[in-house]
Each structure stands twice: as C-alpha cells, then as structure tokens.
N, C-alpha and C positions, 0 to 999 in steps of 0.2 A: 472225756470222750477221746479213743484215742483216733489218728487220722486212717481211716478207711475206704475202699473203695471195691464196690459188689456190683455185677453186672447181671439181668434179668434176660430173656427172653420175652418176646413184647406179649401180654395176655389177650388185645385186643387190637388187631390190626387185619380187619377187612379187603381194605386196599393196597395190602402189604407196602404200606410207605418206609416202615420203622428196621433199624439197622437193631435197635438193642433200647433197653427201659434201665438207666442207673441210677443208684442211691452211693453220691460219698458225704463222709460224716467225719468232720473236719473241728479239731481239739483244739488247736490254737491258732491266733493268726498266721497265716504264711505267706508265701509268694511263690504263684503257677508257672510253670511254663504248657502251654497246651500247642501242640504243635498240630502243622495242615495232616486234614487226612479226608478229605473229600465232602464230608459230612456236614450238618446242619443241626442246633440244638437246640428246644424249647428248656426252660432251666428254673426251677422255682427253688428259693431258698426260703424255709420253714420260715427262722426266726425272722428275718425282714419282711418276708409274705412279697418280695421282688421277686416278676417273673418277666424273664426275659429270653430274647432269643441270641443263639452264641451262632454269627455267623460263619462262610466256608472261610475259612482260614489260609492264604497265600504265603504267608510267615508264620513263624513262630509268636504269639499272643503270651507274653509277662506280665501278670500284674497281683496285685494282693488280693487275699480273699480271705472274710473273717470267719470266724467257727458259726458251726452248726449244720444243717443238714441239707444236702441239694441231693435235688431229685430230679432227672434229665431225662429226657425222649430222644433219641439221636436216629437222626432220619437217615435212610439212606439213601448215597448219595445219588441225585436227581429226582431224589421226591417230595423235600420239601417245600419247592412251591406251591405244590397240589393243593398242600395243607395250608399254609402261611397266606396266598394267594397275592402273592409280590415274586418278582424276580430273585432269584441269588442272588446276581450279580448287584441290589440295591444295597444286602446285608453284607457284602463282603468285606473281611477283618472287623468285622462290627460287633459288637457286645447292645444290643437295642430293646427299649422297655418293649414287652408286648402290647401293651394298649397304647404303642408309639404305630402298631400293626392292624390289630385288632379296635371294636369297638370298646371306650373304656369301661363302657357298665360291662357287655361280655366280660372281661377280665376283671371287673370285682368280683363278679360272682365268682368265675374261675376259683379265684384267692380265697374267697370265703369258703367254697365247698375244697376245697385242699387241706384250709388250714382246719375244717374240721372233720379231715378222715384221719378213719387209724389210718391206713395204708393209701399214700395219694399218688402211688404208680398206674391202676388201674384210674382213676377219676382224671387225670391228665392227660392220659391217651385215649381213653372217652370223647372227651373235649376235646381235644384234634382231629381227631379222626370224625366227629359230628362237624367239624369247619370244613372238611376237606370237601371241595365240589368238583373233582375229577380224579380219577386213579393216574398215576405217574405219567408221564411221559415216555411215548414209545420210543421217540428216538431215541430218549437220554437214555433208554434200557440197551436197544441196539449198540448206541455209540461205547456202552462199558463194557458191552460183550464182546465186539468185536476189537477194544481196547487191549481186553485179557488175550485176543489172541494172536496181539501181536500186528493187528492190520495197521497200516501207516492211514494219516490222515485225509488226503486225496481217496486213496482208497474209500474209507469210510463216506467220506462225502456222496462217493457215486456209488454206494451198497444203498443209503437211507436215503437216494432222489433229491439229494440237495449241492447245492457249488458248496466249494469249501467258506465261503465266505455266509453263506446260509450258517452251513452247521456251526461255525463259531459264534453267531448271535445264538441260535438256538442252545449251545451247551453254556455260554455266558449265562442265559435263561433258567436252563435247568440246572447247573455247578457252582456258578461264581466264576468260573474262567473258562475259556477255549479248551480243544480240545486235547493239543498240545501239553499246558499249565496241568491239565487234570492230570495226563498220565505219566507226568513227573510226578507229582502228592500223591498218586494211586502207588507208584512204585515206591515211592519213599515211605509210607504207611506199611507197607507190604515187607520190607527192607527193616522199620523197625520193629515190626512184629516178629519177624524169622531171627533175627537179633537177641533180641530180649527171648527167646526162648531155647537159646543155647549154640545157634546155629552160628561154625565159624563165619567171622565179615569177607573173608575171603569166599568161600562158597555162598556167602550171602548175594556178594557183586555177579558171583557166575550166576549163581540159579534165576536172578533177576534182569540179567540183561545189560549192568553195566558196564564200561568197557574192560574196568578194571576193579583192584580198592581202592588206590587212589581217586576214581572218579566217584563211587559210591560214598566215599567221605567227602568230597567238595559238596557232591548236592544235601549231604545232611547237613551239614554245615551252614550251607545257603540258607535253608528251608527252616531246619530248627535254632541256628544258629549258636548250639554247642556241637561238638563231635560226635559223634558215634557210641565210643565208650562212656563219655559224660549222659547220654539220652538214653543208655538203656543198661545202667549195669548190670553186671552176670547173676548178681542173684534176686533179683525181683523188676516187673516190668515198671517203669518209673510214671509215664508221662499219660495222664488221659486228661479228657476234658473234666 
C-alpha cells in the first residue's frame, strides 16, 4: 500500500458542520506531523476498528501511526461541538477514544457498521450528523467572518452583543482557543496553503497580513515548529491530519 492522501466533499451534511470527508492509506509505519488549523476530527482506523477524535490543535501534534487505512470527518471550524456535544476547549491537543465521548455501546456499533461497509465515509457522517442536537453556533460563524475581514477583537465583541471577556469563553467553547489563538492558526493554515501551492513566502506575509517574512516564519515556526520550507515543500503539499 503505497502512502496516500484523498480528500472528499462531505455526501451528507444537513447542518453543514463538515469542512471535508478524508481517506489516507498509509504503507508503512511512520511518524506525523499534523499541524494547528482550526479544525476538529472524528477518525476511524480500518484495521484497529480505533475511533477516535483528533482535537483543535495549538501546536504542532508528532507522533507515529501504523499502516492501514483512516478515514476522517473534519469538522469545521466551530462546529464540532454541535456534533461531539462537549466543548473544544475539553479536546484541545488531544488525540481521545470516542466512547471516552460518546455512549460505548453507540460506538460499537459505530465500529461494527464501519468495519462492514464497502465505503465507510458516508456511514460516519451519518452517525454524526444523526448525534448532532443543534446546528453550529451563530456566533462562532459571525466571530470567523468577521475574523476574515479583518475586524479586531473588541470590535467583534461589540458586533455579536458580548464583553470581550464573553466572547473568549464562547470561542474557547466553539474553537479550542480565544479569539485572538484562532486568528493566528486561521492565518497560519491560510499561509500554509498559499505556500504549498507555489505562492512566493514573500507575497505570502504580504497578501496575509504579516508584518513581514521574517514574522511569517517565527509564527510557522512557533505553531508547527519546523520552518516554512521544511512544512511545505515546492513540489507536493506535505502536512494533513
């Protein structure tokens, strides 16, 4: 098997929670780097029948992972609690079984109807989206729109009727961090996608806001904790969950 990674468009997302549906199919032992990007993962590996959840990520997450097949749900981000029905902020840098989440019989069966579909992307997002008991958070939707355009975080506060000191428990709530922590991982995500697909790191820092490229490489640094060049070489994008 060689090592692969294919990303879906989600088949069945009502509540539109889901960022993307992926399948990577992994050859021999290795060792990850999954780096922060705002997001939340439900994650079933075939041959172990482990299902678990990949929480929001504030650093860079290393560690080994054995061959065979994962198949992930990657929520976006501020809507995995809808589904989960815990906070972010309880899964943050966490890697956690789901029936540490869920009820354990629910997750047997989960595992059982997975382990015997052809295809167990549609039957996983089923299963979530049948747990989800509200559609996403409005604010957390305001708070990433109004992140995209640039508004500072006072601001934000007094757009969605809360102190600032509200909206940081509420995006702890819906993200894993404040609202600040987000829209560094938001840009940093952002920074390594515009990267990894050819775009110089110099107009990278411009088109994104940073001061410079030297500050655009502190914070990749910080955040995935190799460089720039290292997390996204020029001919293929390197790093997913």
């Amino acid at each position: 098997m060689t090592d692969r990674y294919r990303e879906h468009a989600p088949t069945f997302d009502p509540h539109g929670l889901y960022a993307q549906v992926w399948v990577r199919e992994i050859g021999v032992p290795r060792v990850v780097r999954v780096v922060p990007d705002g997001c939340m993962d439900v994650i079933w590996h075939r041959e172990s029948g482990h299902l678990f959840v990949a929480g929001p990520d504030s650093l860079a997450h290393v560690a080994p992972i054995d061959p065979g097949t994962l198949v992930g749900v990657r929520f976006s981000p501020g809507s995995a609690p809808a589904a989960l029905g815990v906070p972010a902020d309880s899964l943050r840098d966490g890697r956690v079984p789901l029936d540490g989440i869920w009820p354990g019989a629910e997750v047997r069966r989960l595992a059982d109807a997975l382990k015997g579909a052809a295809d167990a992307r549609p039957v996983l997002q089923h299963a979530i989206t049948a747990h989800a008991d509200r559609a996403r958070d409005g604010v957390a939707t305001a708070v990433l729109r109004l992140l995209d355009a640039g508004r500072q975080v006072g601001s934000i506060a007094e757009t969605v009727g809360l102190s600032e000191r509200q909206l940081h428990r509420r995006c702890l709530a819906a993200f894993g961090y404040g609202p600040k922590v987000l829209h560094r991982i938001l840009r940093f995500d952002r920074a390594r996608r515009l990267a990894g697909s050819g775009v110089p790191f110099a107009d990278v820092a411009h088109t994104l806001g940073y001061a410079d490229q030297a500050h655009l490489s502190r914070d990749v640094k910080a955040l995935a904790g190799v460089t720039l060049s290292e997390l996204v070489p020029r001919q293929e994008a390197e790093v997913t969950r």
